[in-house]
Structure formats: C-alpha cells, structure tokens
FIBA-385397 format. One record per residue (C-alpha): x, y negated, z negated; residue in one letter. Coordinates in Angstrom, 2 decimals, m for minus. Each point is the difference from the previous one (the first is absolute). Example, Ala and Ser with C-alpha at 12.3 -4.5 7.8 and 13.67 -1.06 7.14 Angstrom:
2
PT      px      py      pz rest
PT   12.30    4.50   m7.80    a
PT    1.37   m3.44    0.66    s
This chain:
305
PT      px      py      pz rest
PT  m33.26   22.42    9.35    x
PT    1.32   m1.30   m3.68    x
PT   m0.90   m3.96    0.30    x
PT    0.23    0.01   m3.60    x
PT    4.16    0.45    0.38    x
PT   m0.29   m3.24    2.22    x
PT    1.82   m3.08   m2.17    x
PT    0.20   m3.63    0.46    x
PT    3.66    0.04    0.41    x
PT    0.34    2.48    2.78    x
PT   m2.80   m1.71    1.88    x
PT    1.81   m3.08   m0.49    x
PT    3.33    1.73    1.68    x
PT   m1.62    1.73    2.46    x
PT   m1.34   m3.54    1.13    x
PT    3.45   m1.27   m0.05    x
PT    1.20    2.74    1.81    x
PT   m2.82    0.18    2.76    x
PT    0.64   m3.88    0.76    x
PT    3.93    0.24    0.01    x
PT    0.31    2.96    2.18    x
PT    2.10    2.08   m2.17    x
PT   m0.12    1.75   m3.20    x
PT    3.72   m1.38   m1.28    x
PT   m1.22   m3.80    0.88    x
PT   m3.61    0.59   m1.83    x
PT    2.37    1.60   m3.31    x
PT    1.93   m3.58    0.40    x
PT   m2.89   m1.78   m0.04    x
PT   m1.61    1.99   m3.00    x
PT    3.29   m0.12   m2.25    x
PT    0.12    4.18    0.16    x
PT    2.53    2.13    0.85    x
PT   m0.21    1.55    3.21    x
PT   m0.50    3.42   m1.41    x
PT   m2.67   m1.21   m2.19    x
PT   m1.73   m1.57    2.62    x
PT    0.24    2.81    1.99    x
PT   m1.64    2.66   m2.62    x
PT   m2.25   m2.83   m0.25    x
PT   m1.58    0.28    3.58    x
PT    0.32    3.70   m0.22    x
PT   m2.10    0.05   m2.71    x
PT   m2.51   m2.45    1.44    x
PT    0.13    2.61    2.89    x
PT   m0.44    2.68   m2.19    x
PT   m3.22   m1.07   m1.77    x
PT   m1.80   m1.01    3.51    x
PT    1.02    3.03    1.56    x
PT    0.96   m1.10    3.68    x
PT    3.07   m2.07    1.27    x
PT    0.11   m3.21   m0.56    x
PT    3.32   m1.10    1.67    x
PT    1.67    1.50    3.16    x
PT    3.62    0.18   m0.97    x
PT    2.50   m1.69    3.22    x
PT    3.58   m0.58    0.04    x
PT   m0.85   m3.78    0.37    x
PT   m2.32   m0.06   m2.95    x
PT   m3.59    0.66   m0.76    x
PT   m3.53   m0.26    1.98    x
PT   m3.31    0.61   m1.59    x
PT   m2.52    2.99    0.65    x
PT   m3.52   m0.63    0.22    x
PT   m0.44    0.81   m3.10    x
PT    2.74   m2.03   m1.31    x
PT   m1.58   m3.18    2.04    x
PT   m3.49    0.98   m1.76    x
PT    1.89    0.18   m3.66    x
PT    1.70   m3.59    0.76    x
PT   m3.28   m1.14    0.53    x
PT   m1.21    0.28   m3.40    x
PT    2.85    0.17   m1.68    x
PT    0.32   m4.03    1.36    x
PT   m3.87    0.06   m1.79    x
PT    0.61    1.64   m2.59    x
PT    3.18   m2.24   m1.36    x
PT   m1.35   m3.45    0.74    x
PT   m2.74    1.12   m1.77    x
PT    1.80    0.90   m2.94    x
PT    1.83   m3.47    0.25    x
PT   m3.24   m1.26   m0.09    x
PT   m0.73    1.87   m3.40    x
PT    3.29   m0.97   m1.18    x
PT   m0.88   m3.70    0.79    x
PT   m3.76   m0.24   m1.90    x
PT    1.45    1.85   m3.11    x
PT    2.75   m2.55   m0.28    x
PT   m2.42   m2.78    0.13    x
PT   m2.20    1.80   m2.67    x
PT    3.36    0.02   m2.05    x
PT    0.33   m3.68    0.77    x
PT   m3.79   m0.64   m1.08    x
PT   m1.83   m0.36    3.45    x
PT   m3.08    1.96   m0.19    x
PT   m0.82    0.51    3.37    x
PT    1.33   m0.25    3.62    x
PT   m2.48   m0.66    3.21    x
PT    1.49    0.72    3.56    x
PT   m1.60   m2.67    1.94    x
PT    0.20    0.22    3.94    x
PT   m0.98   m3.21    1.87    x
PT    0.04   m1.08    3.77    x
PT    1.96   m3.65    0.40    x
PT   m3.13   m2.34    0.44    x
PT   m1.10    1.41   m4.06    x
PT    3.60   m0.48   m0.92    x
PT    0.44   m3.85    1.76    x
PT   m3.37   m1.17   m0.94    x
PT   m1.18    1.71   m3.41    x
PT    2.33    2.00   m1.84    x
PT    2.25   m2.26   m1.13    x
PT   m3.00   m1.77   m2.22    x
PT   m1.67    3.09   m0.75    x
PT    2.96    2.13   m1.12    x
PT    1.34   m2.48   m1.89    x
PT   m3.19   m0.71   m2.24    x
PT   m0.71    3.45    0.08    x
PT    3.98    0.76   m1.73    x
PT   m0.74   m3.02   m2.53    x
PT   m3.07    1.65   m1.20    x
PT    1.54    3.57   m0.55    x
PT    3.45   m0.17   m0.42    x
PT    0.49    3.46   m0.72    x
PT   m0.81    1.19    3.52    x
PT    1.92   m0.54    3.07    x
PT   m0.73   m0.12    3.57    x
PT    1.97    1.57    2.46    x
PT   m0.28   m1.95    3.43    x
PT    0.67    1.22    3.12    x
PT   m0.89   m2.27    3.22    x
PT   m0.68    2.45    3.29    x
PT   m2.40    0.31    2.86    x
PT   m3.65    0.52   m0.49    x
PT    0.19    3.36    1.21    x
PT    2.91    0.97   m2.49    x
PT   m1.79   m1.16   m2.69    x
PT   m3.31    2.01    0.64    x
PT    2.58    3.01    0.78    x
PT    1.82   m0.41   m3.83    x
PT   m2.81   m0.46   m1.63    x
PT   m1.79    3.19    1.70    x
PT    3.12    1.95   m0.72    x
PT    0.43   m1.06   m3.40    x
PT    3.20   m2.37    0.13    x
PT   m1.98   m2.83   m0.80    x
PT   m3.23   m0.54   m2.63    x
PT   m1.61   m3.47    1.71    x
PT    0.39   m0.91    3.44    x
PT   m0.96   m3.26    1.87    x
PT   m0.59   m0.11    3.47    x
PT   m1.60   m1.40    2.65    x
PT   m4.17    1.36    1.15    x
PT    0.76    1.53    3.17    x
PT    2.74    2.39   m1.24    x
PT   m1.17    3.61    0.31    x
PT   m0.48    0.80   m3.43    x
PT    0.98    3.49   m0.53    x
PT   m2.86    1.02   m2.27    x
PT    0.89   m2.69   m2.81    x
PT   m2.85   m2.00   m1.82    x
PT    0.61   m3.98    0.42    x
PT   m1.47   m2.88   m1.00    x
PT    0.47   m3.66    1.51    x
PT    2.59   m1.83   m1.65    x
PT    0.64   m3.37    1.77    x
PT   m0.90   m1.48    3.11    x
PT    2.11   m2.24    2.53    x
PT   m0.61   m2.01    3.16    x
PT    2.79    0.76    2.94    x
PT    1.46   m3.45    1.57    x
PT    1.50   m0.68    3.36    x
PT    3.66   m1.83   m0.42    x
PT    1.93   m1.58    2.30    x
PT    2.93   m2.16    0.75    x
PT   m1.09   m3.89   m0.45    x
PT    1.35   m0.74    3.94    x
PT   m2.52    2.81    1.07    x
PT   m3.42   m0.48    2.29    x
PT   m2.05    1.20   m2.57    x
PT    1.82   m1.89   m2.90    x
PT   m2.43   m3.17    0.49    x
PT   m3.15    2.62   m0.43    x
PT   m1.91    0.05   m3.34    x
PT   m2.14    3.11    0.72    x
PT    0.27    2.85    2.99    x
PT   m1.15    3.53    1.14    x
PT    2.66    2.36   m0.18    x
PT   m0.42    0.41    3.78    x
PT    1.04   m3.13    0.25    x
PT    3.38    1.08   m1.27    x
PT    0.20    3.21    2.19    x
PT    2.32   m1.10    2.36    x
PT    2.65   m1.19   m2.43    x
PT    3.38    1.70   m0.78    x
PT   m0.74    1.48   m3.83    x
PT    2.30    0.30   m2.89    x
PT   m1.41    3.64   m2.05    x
PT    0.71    2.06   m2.57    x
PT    1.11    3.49    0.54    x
PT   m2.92    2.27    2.03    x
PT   m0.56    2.18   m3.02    x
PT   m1.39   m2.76   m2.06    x
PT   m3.86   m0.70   m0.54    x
PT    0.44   m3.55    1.41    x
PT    1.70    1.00    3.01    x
PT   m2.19    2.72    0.36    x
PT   m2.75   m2.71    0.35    x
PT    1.14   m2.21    2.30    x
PT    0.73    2.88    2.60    x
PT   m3.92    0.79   m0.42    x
PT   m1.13   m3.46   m0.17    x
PT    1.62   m0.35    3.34    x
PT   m1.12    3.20    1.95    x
PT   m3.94   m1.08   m0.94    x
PT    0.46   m3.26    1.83    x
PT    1.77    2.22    3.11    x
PT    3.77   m1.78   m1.07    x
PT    3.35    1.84   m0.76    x
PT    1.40   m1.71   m2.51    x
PT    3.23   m1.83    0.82    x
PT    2.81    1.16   m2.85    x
PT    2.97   m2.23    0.68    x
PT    1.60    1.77   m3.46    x
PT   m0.99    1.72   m2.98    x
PT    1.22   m0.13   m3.38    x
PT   m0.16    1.05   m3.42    x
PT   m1.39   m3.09   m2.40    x
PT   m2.02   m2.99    0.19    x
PT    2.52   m2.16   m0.50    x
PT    2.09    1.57    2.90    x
PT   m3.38   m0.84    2.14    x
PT   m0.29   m3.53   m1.12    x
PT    4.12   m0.61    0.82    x
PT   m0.22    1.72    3.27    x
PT   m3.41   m2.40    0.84    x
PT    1.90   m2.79   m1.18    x
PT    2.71    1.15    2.32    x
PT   m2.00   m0.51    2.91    x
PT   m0.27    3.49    0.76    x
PT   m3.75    0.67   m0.30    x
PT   m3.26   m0.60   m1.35    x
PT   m0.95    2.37   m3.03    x
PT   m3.37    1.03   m1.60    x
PT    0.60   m0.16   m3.96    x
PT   m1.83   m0.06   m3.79    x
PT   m0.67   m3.81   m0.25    x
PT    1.07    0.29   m3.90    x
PT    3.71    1.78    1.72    x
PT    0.30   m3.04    2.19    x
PT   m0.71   m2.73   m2.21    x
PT    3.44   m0.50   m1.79    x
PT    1.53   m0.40    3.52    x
PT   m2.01   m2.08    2.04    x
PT    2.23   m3.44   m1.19    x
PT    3.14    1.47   m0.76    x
PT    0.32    1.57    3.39    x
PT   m2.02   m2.02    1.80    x
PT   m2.98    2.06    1.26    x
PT   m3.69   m0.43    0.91    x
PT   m2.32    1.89   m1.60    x
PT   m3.03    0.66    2.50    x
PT   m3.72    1.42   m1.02    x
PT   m1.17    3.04    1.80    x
PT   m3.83   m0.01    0.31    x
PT   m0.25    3.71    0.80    x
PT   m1.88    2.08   m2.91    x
PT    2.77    2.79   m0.38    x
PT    2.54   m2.62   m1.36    x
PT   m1.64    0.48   m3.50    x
PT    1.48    2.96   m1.26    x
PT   m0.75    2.23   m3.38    x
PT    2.88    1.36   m2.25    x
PT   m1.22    3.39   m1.41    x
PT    1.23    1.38   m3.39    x
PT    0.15    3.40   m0.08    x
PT    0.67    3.63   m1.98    x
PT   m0.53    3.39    0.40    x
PT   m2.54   m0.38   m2.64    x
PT   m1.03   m2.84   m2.14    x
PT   m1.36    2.30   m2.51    x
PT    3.16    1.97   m0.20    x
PT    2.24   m2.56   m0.52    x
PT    2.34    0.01   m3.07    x
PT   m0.72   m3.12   m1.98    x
PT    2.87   m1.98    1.01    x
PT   m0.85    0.05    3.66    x
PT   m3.96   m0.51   m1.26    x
PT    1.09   m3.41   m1.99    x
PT    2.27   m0.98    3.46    x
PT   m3.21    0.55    2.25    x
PT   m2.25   m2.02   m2.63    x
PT    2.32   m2.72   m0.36    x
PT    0.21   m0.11    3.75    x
PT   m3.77    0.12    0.76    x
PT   m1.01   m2.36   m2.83    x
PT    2.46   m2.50    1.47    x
PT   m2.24    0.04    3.70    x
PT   m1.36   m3.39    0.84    x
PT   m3.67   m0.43    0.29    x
PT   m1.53    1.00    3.41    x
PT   m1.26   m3.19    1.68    x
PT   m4.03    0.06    0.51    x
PT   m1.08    0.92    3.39    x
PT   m0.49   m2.42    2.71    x
C-alpha cells in the first residue's frame, strides 16, 4: 500500500464520485474529463491495493474499503479547508483562531458580553462559535473539533478537565391566563401535571426535567419540543404549555409576549456552566487568553447562607 501516491484532487473526485453514484457525474462535478477521472480512481485503487468501486451498468457503489477511504477522505479535506482558512487570516493579520463550542443557555445568557469584550481586547484573534447540545460540545472538544467547550455539570464529560464558568437559576413560565400564573414561588411538583413546552430530548435541560420528574414518581407531560428558547417562550405564549427555562433566556419576553415568569423553590434549578478542554495546560495560547478572559469575567460567588 503506496498512501504516499494518494493526492488531494483525486480524493476530492473520488468524493464526488462516491456521492453522485457514477464516475462520469463525479468528472462533471470535478471539471475533468472522464478519462482523467477515470485513471484518477484507478490510481487511487492502485496505491491502496483493493477495490474501491464495484463497477454496474447503472453506475457505481462503494466497497468497504471505499466507504472506509470516504470516511477520511471527508476528514481529511475539511481539514485542509480548515488550514486553508487560518493561513488566510494570518495573511490578513489575525494571529490566532479559537474554536469555541457552547450549549444555548452560555450562548443566550453570557457570550454575547464576554465574546465581545474578549474580541475588543485582542483583535487579532477570532472566535469561531458554534451553538450545539451539551453533549456535542463535550464530544468536539474530546475529539479535537473544538479547543473550549461550555456546557452544562451533569454532561458526561468524556475525560475533559473543566472548570465552572457561570451559574444560572431555571424558571417556571407560563401563559398569564394560567392557574399557576397568579403564583410567586412553587415546587416543581406543583407543576407536574401541566402540559410542557421542551427543548429537544438530547439537550442538558431537557435531560433534567425528565429526571427531575422520575425522583418525584411523575412522567413528565411533553405537549411539544423544540429547538430554541425563543421557540419555547412563543409556544408558552401560545397557550400550549408550561416550560422550565434560564430566567436570564426568559427575561426579554415576559412583556412583549405576555408571560409570567414563576420561581421554582426546588434546589436543582440552580445550574453550573462548565468550561472545558482537553487540557488547560496544553492549550495553544489563543484558546488560553479565550478561557482567561472567560473565567476572569465570572461574577463573585455569593457568601454562604
């Protein structure tokens, strides 16, 4: 096996070509003659040793080993569109780029502030934002795809140091016309046999609730799940449910669509946002600034009691 004779340009057609079906359509795709594209794959062939393609009159399927090759030939080029990306901003003067992975109650509540200061300070570095699940972000930032992740405490963390970060208090909202509207202050038990408004079952918050409930011997009523806090706090507003949400996520709403925000007096509504990295000590500067910025920027724990 000659993986030395493998070249960006023939893992780039025989992408083409496995996702089209057909060796003509993935030449099309690639600008290449069908002939070159052809001694192309042959060659790829060639240097692995085994089939990659089984040949049909209809087109093309992939062997095993062609579905393995795919694989990281997908890797392989975003990374090097990745490379190609951080070398243009070093052209254009940016000294640094930080892949930052953050679950949505960081992004609503804290980012916005703490990005932006952080961006002001060093303008030469910039931050690369992506908003998933908890559980994605611990998984990127385990498999290297992202430097920093923020997530919420309870996430299995997958062997990555953390650090708290920020901490939030969960909120009970609901409808103004609804029986608990008039309340200042409940147990969540309270709200247990109420139609709820989610997010999606993967997320941390979700992921909560459903355990919240099965400790006080409840199922949890999901009248519908969706995929933002804002989607919640329309659908609430809608008069399809109750919902359980960051009181800092809830805030900008509570006038404009009419909504009652309602204080849980349950312990496990005060949740902590972890910060987290393969390892601190490890990190390349950059990403150590980021995590400095973003730790420095933590309010003051309030005294016991």
């Amino acid at each position: 096996m000659n993986l030395h004779r493998l070249d960006l340009v023939s893992l780039a057609l025989f992408g083409l070509v496995a996702r089209s079906g057909s060796i003509s359509r993935g030449a099309e795709l690639a600008h290449l003659a069908v002939g070159a594209a052809s001694k192309r794959i042959s060659d790829l062939e060639a240097a692995v040793g085994t089939p990659l393609l089984e040949r049909h009159s209809r087109g093309v399927t992939l062997t095993p080993a062609g579905q393995a090759l795919q694989r990281h030939a997908q890797r392989i080029l975003g990374d090097v569109d990745q490379l190609a990306a951080e070398l243009s901003d070093f052209a254009a003067g940016v000294v640094g780029v930080v892949r930052l992975w953050a679950n949505t109650s960081a992004v609503i509540q804290f980012l916005p502030t703490d990005v932006a200061s952080f961006v002001a300070e060093n303008p030469g570095i910039r931050i690369e934002l992506e908003e998933r699940d908890s559980s994605d972000v611990v998984l990127a930032v385990a498999d290297g795809r992202a430097d920093l992740g923020l997530f919420a405490e309870r996430t299995p963390p997958l062997g990555l140091q953390s650090l708290p970060y920020r901490q939030d208090r969960l909120v009970l909202v609901a409808p103004e016309e609804h029986p608990l509207a008039q309340r200042e202050a409940i147990d969540f038990v309270e709200a247990c046999d109420c139609e709820f408004v989610s997010l999606s079952s993967s997320t941390s918050l979700a992921q909560r609730l459903q355990l919240e409930s099965s400790a006080l011997g409840r199922r949890l009523k999901l009248r519908i799940q969706v995929r933002s806090f804002d989607a919640m706090c329309q659908m609430v507003a809608a008069g399809l449910g109750v919902a359980v949400l960051p009181e800092a996520a809830v805030q900008p709403h509570l006038r404009s669509m009419g909504l009652r925000r309602i204080t849980l007096r349950d312990a496990w509504v005060r949740r902590q946002l972890l910060i987290g990295a393969r390892d601190f000590a490890a990190l390349p500067r950059p990403a150590r600034l980021l995590m400095d910025h973003l730790l420095q920027r933590r309010p003051p724990r309030p005294p016991p009691g």
